[in-house]
C-alpha positions in Angstrom: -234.4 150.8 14.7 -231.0 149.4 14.2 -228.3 150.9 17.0 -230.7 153.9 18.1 -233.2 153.5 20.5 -237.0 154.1 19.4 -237.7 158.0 18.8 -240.4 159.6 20.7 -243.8 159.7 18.0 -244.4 163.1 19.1 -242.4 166.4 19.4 -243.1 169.6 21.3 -243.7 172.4 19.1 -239.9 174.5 19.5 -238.5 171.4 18.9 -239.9 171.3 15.8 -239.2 174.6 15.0 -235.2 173.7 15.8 -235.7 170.8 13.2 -236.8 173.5 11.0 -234.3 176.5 11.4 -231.7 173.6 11.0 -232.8 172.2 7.8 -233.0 175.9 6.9 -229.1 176.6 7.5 -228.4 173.7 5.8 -228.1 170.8 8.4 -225.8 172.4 11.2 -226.4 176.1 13.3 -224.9 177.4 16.6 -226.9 177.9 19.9 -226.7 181.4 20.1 -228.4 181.7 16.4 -230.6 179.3 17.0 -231.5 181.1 20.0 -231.8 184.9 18.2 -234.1 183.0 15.1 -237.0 181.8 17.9 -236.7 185.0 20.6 -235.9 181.9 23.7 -233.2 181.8 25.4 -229.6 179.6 24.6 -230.5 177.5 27.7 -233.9 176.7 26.6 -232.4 175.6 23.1 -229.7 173.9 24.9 -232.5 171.8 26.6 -234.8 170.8 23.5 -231.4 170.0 22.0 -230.7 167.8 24.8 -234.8 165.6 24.2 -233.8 165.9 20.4 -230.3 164.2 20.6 -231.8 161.4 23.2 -234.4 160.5 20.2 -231.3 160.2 17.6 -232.6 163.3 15.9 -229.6 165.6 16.2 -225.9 165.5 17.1 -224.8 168.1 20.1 -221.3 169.8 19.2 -219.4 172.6 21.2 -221.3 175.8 20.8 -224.0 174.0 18.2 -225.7 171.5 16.8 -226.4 169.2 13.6 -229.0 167.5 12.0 -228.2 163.2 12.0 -227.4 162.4 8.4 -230.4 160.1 8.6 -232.5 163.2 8.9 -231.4 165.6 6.0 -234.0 165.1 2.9 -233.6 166.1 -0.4 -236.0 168.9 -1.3 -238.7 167.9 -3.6 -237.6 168.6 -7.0 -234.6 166.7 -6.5 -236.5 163.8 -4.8 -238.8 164.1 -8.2 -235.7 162.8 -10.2 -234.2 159.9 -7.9 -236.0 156.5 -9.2 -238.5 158.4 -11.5 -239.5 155.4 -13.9 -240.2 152.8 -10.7 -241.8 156.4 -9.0 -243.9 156.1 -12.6 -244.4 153.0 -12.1 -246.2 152.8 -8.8 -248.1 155.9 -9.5 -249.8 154.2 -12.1 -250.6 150.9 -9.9 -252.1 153.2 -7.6 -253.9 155.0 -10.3 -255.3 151.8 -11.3 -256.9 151.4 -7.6 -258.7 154.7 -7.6 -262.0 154.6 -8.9 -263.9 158.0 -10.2 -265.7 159.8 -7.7 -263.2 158.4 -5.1 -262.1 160.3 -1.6 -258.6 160.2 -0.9 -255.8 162.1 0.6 -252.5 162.2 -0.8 -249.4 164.1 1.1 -246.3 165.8 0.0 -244.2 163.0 -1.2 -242.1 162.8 -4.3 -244.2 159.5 -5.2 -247.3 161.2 -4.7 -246.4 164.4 -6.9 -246.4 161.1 -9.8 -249.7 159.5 -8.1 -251.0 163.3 -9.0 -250.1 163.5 -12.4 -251.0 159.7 -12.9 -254.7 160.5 -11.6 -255.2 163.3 -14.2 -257.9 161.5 -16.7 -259.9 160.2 -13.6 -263.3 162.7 -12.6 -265.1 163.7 -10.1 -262.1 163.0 -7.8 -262.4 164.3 -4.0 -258.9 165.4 -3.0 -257.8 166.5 0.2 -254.1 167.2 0.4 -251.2 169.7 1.8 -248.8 169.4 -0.9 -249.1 171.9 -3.6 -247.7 169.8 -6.5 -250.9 168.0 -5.8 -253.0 170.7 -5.3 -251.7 172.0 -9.0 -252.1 168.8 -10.7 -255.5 168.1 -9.7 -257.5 171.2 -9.3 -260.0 172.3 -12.0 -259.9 169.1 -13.9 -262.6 167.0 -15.0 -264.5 168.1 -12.1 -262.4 167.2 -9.5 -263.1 168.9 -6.1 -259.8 169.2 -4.4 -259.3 170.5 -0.5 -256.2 172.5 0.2 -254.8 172.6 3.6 -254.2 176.1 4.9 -250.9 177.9 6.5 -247.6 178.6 5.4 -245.9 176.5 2.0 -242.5 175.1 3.2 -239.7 176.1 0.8 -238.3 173.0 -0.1 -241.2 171.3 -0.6 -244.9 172.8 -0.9 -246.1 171.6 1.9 -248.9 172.9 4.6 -248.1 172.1 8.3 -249.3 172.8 11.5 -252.6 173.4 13.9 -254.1 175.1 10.7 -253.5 172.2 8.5 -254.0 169.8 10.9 -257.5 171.4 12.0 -258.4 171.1 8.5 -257.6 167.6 8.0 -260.0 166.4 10.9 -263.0 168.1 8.9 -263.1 165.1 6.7 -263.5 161.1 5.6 -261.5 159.7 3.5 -261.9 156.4 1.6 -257.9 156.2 0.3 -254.8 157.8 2.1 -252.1 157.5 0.2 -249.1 157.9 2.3 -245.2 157.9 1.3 -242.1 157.3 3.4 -238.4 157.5 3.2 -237.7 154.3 4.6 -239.0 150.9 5.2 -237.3 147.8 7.3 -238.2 144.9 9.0 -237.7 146.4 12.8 -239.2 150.0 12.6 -241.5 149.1 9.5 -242.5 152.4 8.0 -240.5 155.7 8.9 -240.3 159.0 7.6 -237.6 161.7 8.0 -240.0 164.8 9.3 -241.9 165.1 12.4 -244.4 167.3 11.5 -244.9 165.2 8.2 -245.4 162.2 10.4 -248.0 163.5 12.6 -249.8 164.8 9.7 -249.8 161.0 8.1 -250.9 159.8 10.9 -254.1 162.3 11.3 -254.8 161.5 7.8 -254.5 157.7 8.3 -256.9 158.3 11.0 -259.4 159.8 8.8 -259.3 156.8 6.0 -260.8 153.6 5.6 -257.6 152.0 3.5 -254.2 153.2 4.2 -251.7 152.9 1.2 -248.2 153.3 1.9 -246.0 154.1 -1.3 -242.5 153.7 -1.8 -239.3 152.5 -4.3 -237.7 149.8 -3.6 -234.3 151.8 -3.1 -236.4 152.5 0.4 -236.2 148.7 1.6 -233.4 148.6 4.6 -233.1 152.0 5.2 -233.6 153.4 8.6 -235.1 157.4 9.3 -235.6 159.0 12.6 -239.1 159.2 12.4 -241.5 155.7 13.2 -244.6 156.4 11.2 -246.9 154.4 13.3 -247.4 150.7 14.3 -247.1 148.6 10.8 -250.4 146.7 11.5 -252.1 150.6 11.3 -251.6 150.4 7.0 -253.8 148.3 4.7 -251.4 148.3 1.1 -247.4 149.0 0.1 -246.7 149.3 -3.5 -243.6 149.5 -4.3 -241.3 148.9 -7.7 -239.9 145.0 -6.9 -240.0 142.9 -4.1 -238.9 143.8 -0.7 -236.5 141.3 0.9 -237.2 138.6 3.1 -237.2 139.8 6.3 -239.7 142.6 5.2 -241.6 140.2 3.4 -242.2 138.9 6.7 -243.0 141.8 8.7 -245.8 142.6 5.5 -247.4 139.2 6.1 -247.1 139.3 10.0 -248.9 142.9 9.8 -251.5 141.2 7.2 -250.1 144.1 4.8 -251.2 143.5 1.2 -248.5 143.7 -1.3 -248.7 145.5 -4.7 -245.5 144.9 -7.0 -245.8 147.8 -9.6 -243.3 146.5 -12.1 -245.5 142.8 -12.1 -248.4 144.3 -12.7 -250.1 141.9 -10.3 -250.7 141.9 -6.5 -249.8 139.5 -3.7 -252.7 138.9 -1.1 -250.7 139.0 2.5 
C-alpha cells in the first residue's frame, strides 16, 4: 500500500470495538469517552490506540483520536446511490453466472444489495448472508432458502458481525461467494475499509469453491486500510470498464478472470 506500511489482517477484539465507537461519533472521540463507552481504562485505550495508528488505521491527537480519512465509509444507503447504473450493471453479469438451485454467499456491500435484487426471478436459490438488504430481497421468493447470520444489525449498514455470525458461517459450503470491496490497486490488490467485514469475507471465501470479487470501476487506484487477503485467494472481478494497466497485470499474474459488465463479455486471465 502506497506510503503506509502493510496493516496487520487481524485485530484484537477492543480494537475493534474503538473502530466502532469511532465511526459511531462520527470519525473522531477523546480518550476519556472512549474509555467511559467500553468500562477499560484511558491507558488501555491509549495502548490499542497506539497498535491501531502503527497499522495506519487511526491518527493519535492530544487528548483523542481520529479515524484516517481512508477508513470513514459511507453508510449503506448512500453507498446505494454512488455509481448505481455500473452497480446495475455488474449485478446483472453476476446474475447471469448464478444458476438455479445455486449456493452462494453474498455480504453487506452496496453492489451486492444490486446482486440481491438482480437475483430475484432465479429459484430455489441457497443464500447464506449477514446483510439484511439481502436477507429482505431474497427471503420467501420462488423457494429460495436463505441463511441469516445471527447477532446484533449495525446501524449504518444491516450487517451481522462477530463470533455469532462468524460461528454461523463455518456451518456451511458454498459454491459462489460473492464478495465486494472498497478498493482495488495493483500493490495491495483487493482491500476493504472494515476489519470485522474483512475477516468475515475471508471466512466466507474459505467456505466457497469460486470467489467473486465485485466492484465499480471508480474503485481502481484507490487504497483502504484493510488487505482483504492474498489476490491469488479470488477466482473472478467484475467490474463496470477495464481496470488500468498495472491492475490488469496484477489480474493476469494472480490468474484472476476478468468480467467487463458494460461489454457484456468476459476476458479469460
Amino acid at each position: 500500500m502506497s506510503g503506509m506500511s502493510q496493516p496487520p489482517l487481524h485485530g484484537n477484539h477492543r480494537e475493534r470495538e474503538i473502530l466502532e465507537e469511532l465511526r459511531l461519533a462520527g470519525g473522531a472521540s477523546r480518550i476519556q469517552f472512549l474509555a467511559e463507552r467500553l468500562g477499560v481504562s484511558e491507558e488501555t485505550i491509549r495502548r490499542n490506540i497506539r497498535s491501531l495508528e502503527a497499522s495506519g488505521l487511526v491518527t493519535k491527537v492530544h487528548g483523542g483520536v481520529h479515524i484516517k480519512d481512508s477508513m470513514i465509509e459511507p453508510p449503506l444507503h448512500l453507498r446505494m446511490n454512488e455509481n448505481a447504473e455500473a452497480k446495475r450493471m455488474i449485478a446483472a453479469s453476476v446474475a447471469a453466472m448464478i444458476e438455479d438451485g445455486d449456493t452462494l454467499f453474498l455480504d453487506v456491500g452496496s453492489t451486492t444489495a444490486f446482486i440481491a435484487v438482480a437475483l430475484q426471478k432465479h429459484q430455489k436459490l441457497f443464500v447464506v448472508t449477514n446483510a439484511l438488504s439481502v436477507a429482505h430481497a431474497l427471503a420467501t421468493r420462488n423457494g429460495n432458502r436463505v441463511f441469516f447470520a445471527g447477532g446484533e444489525l449495525r446501524g449504518h449498514d444491516g450487517g451481522a458481525f462477530g463470533m455469532e455470525a462468524a460461528n454461523f458461517l463455518r456451518r456451511f459450503n458454498i459454491r459462489h461467494a460473492v464478495l465486494s470491496v472498497g478498493a482495488i490497486n495493483a500493490t495491495s490488490g483487493f482491500m476493504l475499509h472494515d476489519l470485522e467485514e474483512a475477516e468475515y469475507s475471508r471466512e466466507a471465501a474459505s467456505r466457497a469453491e469460486n470467489c467473486i470479487i465485485v466492484a465499480d470501476s471508480a474503485k481502481f487506484g484507490r487504497s483502504a486500510p484493510i488487505i482483504l487477503n492474498e489476490p491469488s485467494s479470488f477466482d473472478t472481478l467484475v467490474t463496470d470498464d477495464a481496470p488500468p494497466a498495472d491492475i490488469s497485470a496484477m489480474l493476469e499474474r494472480n490468474e484472476i478472470e476478468l468480467v467487463i459488465a458494460n461489454r457484456q463479455r468476459m476476458e479469460r486471465r
